[in-house]
C-alpha positions as CSV (number, residue, x, y, z in Angstrom):
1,X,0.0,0.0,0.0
2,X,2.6,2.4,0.8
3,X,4.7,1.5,-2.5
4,X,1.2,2.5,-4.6
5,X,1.5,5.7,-2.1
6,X,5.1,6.6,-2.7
7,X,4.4,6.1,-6.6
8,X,1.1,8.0,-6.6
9,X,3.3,11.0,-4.7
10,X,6.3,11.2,-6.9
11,X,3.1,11.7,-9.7
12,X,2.3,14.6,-8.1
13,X,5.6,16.1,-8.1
14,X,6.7,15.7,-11.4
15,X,3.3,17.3,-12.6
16,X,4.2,20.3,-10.7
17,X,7.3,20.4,-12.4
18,X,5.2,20.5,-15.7
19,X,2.6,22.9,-14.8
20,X,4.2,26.2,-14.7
21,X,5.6,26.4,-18.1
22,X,2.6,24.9,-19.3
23,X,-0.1,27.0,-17.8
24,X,1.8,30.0,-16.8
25,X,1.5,31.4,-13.4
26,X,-1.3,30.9,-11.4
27,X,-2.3,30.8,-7.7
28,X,-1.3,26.7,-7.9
29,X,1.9,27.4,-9.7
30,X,3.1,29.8,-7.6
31,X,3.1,27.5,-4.6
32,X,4.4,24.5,-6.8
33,X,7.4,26.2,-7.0
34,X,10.5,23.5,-8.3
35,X,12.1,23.4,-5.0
36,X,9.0,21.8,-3.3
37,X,7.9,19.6,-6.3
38,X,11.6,18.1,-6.1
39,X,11.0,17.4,-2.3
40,X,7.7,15.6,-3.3
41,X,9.4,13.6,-5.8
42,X,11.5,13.0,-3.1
43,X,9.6,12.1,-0.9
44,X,7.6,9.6,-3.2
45,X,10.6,7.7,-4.1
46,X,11.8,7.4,-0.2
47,X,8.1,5.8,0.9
48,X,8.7,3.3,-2.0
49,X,12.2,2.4,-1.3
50,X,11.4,2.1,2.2
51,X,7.6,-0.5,0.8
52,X,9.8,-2.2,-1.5
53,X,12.6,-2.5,0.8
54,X,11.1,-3.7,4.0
55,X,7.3,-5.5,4.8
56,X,5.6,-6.1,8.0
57,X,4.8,-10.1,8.6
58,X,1.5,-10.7,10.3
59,X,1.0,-12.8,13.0
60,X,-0.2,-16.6,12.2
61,X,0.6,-16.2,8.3
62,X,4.2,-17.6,6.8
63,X,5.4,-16.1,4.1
64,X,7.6,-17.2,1.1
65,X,9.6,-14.2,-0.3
66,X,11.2,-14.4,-4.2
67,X,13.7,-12.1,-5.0
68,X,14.1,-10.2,-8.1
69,X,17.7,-12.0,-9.4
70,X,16.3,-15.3,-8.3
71,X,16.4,-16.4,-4.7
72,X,14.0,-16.8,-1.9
73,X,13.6,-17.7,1.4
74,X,10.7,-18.3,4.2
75,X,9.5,-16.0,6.9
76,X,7.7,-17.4,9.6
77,X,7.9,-15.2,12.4
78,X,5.6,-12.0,12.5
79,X,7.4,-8.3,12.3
80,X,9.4,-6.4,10.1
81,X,11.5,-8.3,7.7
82,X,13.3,-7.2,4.3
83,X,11.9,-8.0,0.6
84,X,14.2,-5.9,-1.4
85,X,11.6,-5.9,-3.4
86,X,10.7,-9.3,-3.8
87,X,7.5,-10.9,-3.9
88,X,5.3,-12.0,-1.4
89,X,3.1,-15.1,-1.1
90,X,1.6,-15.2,2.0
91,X,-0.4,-18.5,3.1
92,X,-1.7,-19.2,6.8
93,X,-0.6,-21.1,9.3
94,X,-3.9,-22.7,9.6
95,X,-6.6,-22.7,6.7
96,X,-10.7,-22.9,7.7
97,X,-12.4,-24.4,4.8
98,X,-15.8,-24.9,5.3
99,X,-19.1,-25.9,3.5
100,X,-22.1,-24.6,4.7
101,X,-25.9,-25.5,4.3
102,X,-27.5,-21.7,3.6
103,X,-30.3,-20.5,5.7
104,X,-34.2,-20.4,3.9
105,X,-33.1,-17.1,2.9
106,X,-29.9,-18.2,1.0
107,X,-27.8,-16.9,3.3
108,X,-24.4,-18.4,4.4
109,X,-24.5,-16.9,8.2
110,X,-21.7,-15.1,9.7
111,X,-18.6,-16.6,8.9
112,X,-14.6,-15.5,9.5
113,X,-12.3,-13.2,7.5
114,X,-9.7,-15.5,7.5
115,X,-12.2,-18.4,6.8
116,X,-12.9,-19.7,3.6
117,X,-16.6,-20.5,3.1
118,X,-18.8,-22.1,0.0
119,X,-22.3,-23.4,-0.2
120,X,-22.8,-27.0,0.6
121,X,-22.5,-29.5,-2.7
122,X,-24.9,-32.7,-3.1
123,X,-24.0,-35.8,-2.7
124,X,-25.1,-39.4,-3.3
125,X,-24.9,-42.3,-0.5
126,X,-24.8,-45.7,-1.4
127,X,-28.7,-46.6,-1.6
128,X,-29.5,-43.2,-3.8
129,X,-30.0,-41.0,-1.3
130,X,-29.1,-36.8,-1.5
131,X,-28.0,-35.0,0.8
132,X,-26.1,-31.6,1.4
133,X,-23.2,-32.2,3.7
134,X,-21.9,-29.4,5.7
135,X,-17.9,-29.9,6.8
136,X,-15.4,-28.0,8.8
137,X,-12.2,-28.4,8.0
138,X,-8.8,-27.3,9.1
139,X,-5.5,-27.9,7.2
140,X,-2.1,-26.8,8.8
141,X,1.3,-26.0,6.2
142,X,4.6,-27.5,7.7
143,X,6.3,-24.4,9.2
144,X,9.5,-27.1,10.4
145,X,10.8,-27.1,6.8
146,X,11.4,-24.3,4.8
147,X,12.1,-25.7,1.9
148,X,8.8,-28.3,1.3
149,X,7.2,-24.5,2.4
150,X,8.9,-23.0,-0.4
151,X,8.1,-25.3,-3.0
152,X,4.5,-25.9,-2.2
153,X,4.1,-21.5,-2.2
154,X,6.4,-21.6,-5.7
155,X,3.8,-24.2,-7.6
156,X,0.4,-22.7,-6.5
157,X,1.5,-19.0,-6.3
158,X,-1.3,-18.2,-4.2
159,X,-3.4,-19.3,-0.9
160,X,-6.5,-19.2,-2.7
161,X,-4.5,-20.8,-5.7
162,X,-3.4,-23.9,-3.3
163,X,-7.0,-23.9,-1.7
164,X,-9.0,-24.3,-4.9
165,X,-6.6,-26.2,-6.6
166,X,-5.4,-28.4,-4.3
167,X,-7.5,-29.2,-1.0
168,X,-10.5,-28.8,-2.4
169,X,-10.6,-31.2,-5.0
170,X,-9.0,-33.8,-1.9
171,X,-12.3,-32.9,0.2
172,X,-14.7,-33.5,-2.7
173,X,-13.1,-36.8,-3.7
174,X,-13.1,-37.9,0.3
175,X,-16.5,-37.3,0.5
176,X,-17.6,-38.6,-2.4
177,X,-15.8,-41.7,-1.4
178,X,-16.9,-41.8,2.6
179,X,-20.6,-42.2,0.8
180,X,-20.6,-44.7,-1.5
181,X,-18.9,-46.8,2.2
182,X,-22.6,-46.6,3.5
183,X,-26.3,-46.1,3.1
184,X,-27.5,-42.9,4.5
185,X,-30.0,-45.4,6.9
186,X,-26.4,-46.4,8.4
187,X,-24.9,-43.0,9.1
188,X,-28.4,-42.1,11.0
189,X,-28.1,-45.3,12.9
190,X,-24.8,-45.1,14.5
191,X,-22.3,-44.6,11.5
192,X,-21.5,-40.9,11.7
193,X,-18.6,-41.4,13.3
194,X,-17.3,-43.7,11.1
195,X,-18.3,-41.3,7.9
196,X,-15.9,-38.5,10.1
197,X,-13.0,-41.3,10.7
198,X,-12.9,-42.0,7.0
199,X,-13.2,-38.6,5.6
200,X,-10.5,-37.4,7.9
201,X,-8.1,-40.6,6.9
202,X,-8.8,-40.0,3.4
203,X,-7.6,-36.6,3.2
204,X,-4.8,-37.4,5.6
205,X,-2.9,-40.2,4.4
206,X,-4.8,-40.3,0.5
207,X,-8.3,-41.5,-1.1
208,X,-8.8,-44.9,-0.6
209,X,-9.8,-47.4,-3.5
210,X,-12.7,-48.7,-3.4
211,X,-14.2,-52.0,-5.2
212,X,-17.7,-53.3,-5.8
213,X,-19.0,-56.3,-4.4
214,X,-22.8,-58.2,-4.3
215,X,-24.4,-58.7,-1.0
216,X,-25.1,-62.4,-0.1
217,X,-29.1,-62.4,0.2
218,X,-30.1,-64.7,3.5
219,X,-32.3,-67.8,3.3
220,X,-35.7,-66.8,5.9
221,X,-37.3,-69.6,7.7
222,X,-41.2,-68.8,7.5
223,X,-43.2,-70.6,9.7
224,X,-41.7,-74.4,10.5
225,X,-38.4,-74.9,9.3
226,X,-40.0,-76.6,6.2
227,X,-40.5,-73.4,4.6
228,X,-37.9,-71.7,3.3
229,X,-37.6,-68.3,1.1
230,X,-35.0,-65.8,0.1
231,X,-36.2,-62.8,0.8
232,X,-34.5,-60.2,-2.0
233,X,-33.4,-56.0,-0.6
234,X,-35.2,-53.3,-2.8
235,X,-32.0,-52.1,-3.1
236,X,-29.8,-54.8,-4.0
237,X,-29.7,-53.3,-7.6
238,X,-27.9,-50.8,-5.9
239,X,-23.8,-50.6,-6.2
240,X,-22.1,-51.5,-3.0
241,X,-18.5,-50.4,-2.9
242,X,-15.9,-51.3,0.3
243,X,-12.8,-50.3,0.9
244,X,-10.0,-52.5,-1.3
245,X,-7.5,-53.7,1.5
246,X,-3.9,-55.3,1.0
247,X,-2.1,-57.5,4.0
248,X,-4.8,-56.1,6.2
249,X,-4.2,-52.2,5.0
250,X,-6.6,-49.8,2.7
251,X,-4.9,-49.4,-1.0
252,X,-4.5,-45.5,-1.7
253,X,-4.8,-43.7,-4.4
254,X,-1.3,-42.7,-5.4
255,X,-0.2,-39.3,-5.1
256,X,-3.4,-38.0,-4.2
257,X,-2.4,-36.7,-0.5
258,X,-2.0,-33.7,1.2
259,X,0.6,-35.3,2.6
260,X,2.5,-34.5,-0.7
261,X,1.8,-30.9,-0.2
262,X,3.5,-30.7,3.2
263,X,-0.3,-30.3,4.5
264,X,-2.0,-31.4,7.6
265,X,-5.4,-32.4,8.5
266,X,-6.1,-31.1,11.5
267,X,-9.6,-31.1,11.8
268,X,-12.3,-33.1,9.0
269,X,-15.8,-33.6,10.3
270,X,-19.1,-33.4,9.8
271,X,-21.1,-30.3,11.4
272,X,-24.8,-30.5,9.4
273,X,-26.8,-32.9,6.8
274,X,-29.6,-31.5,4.8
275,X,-31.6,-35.3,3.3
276,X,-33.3,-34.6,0.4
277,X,-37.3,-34.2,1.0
278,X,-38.1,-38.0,0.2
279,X,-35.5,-39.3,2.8
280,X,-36.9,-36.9,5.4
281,X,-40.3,-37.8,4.9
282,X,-39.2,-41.4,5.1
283,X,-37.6,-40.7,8.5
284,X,-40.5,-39.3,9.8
285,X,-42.3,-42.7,9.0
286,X,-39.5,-44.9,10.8
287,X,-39.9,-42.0,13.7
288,X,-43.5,-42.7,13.7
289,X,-43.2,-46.4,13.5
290,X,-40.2,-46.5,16.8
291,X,-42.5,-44.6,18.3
292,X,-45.6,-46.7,18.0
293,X,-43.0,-49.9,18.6
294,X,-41.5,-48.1,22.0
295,X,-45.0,-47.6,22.7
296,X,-46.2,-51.5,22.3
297,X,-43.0,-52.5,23.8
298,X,-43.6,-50.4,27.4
299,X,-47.5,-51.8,26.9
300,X,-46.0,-55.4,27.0
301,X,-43.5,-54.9,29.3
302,X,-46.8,-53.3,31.4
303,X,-48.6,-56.8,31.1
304,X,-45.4,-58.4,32.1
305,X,-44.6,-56.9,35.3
306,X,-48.2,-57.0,36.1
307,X,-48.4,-60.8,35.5
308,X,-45.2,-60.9,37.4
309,X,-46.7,-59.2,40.2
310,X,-50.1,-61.7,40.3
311,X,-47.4,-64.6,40.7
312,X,-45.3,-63.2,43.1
313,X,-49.0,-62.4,45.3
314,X,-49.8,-66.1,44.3
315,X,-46.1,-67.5,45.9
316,X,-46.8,-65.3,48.6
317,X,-49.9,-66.6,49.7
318,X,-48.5,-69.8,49.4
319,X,-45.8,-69.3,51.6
320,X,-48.2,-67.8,54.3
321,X,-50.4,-70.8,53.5
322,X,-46.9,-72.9,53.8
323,X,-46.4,-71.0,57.4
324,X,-49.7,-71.9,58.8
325,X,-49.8,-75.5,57.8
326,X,-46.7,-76.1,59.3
327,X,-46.9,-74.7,62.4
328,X,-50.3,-76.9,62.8
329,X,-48.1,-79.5,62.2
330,X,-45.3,-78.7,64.6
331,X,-47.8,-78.1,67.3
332,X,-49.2,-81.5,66.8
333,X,-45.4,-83.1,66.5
334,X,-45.0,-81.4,69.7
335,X,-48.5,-82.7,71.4
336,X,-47.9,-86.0,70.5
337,X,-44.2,-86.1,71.7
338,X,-45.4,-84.6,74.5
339,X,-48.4,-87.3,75.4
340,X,-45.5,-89.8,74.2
341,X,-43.0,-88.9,76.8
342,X,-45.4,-88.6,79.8
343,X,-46.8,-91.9,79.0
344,X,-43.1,-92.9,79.5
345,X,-42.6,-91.2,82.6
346,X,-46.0,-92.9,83.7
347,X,-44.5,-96.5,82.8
348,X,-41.1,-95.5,84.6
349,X,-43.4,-94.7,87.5
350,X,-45.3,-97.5,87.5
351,X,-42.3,-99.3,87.6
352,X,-40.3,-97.6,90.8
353,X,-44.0,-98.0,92.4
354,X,-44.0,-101.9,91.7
355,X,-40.3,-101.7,92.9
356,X,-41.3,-99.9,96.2
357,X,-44.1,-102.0,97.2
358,X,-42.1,-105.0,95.8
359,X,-39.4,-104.5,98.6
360,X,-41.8,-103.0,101.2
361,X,-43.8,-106.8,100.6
362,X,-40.5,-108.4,101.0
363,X,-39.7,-106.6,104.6
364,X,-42.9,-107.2,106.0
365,X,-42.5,-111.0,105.2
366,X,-38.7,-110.9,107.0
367,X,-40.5,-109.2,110.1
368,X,-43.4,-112.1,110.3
369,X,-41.0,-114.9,109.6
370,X,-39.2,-113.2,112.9
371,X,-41.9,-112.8,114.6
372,X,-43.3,-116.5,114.3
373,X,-40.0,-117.8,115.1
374,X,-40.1,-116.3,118.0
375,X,-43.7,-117.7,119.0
376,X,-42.9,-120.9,117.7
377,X,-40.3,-121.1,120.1
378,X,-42.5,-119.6,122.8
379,X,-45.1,-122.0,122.0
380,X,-42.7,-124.9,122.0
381,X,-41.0,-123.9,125.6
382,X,-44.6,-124.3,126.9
383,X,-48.4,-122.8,127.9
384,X,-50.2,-123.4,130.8
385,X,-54.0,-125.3,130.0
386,X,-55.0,-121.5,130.9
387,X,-52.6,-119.6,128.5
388,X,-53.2,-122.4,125.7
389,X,-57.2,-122.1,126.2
390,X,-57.1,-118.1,126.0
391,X,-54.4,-117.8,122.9
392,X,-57.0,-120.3,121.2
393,X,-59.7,-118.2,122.0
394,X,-58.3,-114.9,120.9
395,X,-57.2,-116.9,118.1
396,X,-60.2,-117.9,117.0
397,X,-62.1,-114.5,117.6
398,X,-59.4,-112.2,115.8
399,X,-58.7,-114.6,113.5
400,X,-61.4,-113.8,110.4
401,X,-60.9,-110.0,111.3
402,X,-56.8,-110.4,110.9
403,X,-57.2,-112.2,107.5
404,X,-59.5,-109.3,106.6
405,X,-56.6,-106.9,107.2
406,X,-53.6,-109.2,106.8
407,X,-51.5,-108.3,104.0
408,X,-49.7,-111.1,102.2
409,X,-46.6,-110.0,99.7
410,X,-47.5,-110.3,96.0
411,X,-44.7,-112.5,95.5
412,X,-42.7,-115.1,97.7
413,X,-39.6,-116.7,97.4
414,X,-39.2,-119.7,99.1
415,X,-35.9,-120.9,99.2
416,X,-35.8,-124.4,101.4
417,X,-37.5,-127.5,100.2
418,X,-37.5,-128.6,103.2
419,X,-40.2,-130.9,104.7
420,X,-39.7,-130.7,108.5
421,X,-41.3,-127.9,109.1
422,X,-44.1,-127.5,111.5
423,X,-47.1,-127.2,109.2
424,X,-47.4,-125.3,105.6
425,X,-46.0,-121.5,105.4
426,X,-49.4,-120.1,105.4
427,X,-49.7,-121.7,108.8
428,X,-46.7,-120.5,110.1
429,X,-47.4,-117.1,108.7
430,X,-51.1,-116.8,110.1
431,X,-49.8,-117.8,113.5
432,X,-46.8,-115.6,113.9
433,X,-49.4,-112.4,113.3
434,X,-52.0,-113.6,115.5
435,X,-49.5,-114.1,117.8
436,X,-47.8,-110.6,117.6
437,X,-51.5,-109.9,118.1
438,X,-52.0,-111.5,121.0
439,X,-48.5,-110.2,122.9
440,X,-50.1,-106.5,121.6
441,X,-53.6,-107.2,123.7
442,X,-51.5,-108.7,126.7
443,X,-49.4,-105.8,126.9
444,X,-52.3,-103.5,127.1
């Protein structure tokens, strides 16, 4: 700007030379006088030495600088720096290019000086369907060596030059081939990140080559497994394409890379899609239809829990049903375990009362066998006619009422077999008490 300044001065001050001798004097003449016209010549040709000389480097921008007898060199660092007159080719460090879907009134939307900005193209999936595709993308220049720099700014001349000619022809062709990878019913159902991986990759490391295959159709069982049919896509006339690979690796395109250009992608994605009117009115049918299916789902899911719910009231009636019958039965296990041990503590009783009156039997009979020894032996030793006469007649009036309350052990032992005894044991067992009787009623 100042070079166009110093040129249009030193104009100026060669006209003033001019004017005086050809219009005579004048008011403008007069103060054009040689001596000043010289210093605006002068003047002219010192502002464009100095603009011809010297430039100011911008912030963020490289520049590659060709001299008039032939060399160059790269600026990267912002300030003043010499040209000698040389030209300047100025590219970014960074360069926005960005397509963008325009607004119903054709309108792009506020964008960036520094960005630069087209309408959104067209483009074809795999399955036929349009749609405008809005990108952002970002591609850095290698500032680390000068002389890729330098050659890349010699062959396009320009920044716009390098843009048009170069990167976006790479972003078209990446696109182009990131569709015709998938139907646009894929990228709405989970495959936009894979259409931004691929784009990216693609302009990165170079467009990838793609070959067409046929889909396999898949045999449907209807009904039993006796019915078979092949049901056939509406759009297996379609293409399909894939990605060509080699030992595991996409086959590139060769030399179609930024890479080449000492440019790097550093950002390649997707920001907007526009589907052509038929595709959206077929999404709003699917919409419909996910809706009406969500819907029938949470109604069946409704019926589930609620049958659920009946047979979990159903177990737990049974369990309380469970509870009650079985403590019925425990409390008649228990009753009957009870009656069952005090019928055993009755028997075990019984049995230490037979014991008891087993032995107290047993004594008594040791005490009368005593005691009618010792009257035998009384008897024996002798009895007055009186003594004899009166122990018959007691005998014979207590007797009935002593065998009334006589009592005889149970069980008897008798351990002699001897037959010189003095009459039977019932004798000698009747005697001895009515004669324990008898010494009683003496005594009294």
């Amino acid at each position: 700007m100042l070079t166009y300044i110093g040129i249009l001065i030193i104009v100026i001050g060669l006209l003033s030379l001019l004017t005086k001798p050809i219009m005579g004097t004048t008011k403008f003449t007069s103060w054009a006088t040689p001596k000043r016209s010289l210093q605006i010549v002068l003047l002219g040709l010192a502002l464009s030495i100095l603009t011809g000389a010297f430039f100011y480097a911008e912030p963020g921008t490289a520049y590659a600088v060709q001299y008039p007898w032939g060399g160059q060199k790269a600026v990267f660092r912002q300030g003043i720096h010499t040209k000698m007159w040389g030209r300047l080719i100025p590219i970014q460090f960074e360069l926005p290019i960005k397509y963008v879907i325009p607004n119903s009134n054709g309108e792009l939307g506020e964008q960036s000086e520094y960005a630069n900005v087209d309408d959104a193209k067209y483009w074809a999936f795999s399955d036929a369907v349009k749609a405008r595709i809005a990108t952002s993308v970002v591609i850095g220049i290698n500032t680390d060596d000068e002389n890729q720099f330098l050659s890349v700014a010699d062959r396009n001349k320009t920044e716009q030059n390098m843009i048009r000619s170069r990167i976006i022809p790479n972003i078209d062709q990446s696109i182009k081939n990131t569709c015709k990878l998938m139907d646009a019913q894929d990228y709405i159902s989970g495959q936009a990140s894979d259409f931004d991986r691929y784009f990216k990759d693609q302009l990165e490391n170079g467009m990838y080559v793609l070959e067409e295959y046929s889909e396999n159709q898949n045999r449907e069982i209807i009904g039993d497994s006796s019915t078979v049919r092949t049901v056939m896509n509406k759009e297996s006339k379609q293409k399909r394409f894939r990605i060509q690979l080699r030992n595991g690796e996409p086959v590139r395109e060769k030399g179609n890379s930024l890479k080449a250009y000492g440019l790097s992608v550093i950002q390649a994605v997707v920001t907007e899609i526009d589907w052509e009117e038929t595709f959206d009115n077929r999404l709003q049918l699917q919409k419909e239809e996910v809706a009406q299916t969500q819907l029938e789902k949470q109604q069946a899911e409704r019926e589930f829990y609620r049958a659920q719910k009946e047979k979990a009231r159903g177990e737990a009636d049974k369990a309380v049903e469970r509870a009650r019958l079985e403590k019925e039965q425990i409390q008649k296990t228990i009753a009957a375990e009870t009656e069952a041990k005090v019928a055993e503590f009755n028997l075990t009783k019984e049995k230490k009362q037979y014991e008891v009156e087993k032995f107290k039997a047993l004594s008594k009979k040791v005490a009368a066998d005593a005691e009618s020894y010792k009257n035998a032996k009384l008897v024996s030793a002798g009895l007055t006619p009186q003594e004899r006469a009166e122990w018959e007649y007691k005998t014979s009036v207590h007797v009935a009422r002593e065998l009334k309350d006589l009592s005889l052990p149970e069980i008897f032992i008798e351990g002699s077999t001897s037959k010189t005894n003095d009459g039977n044991l019932l004798q000698s067992l009747i005697g001895a008490d009515l004669a324990k009787k008898m010494m009683d009623s003496k005594k009294e």
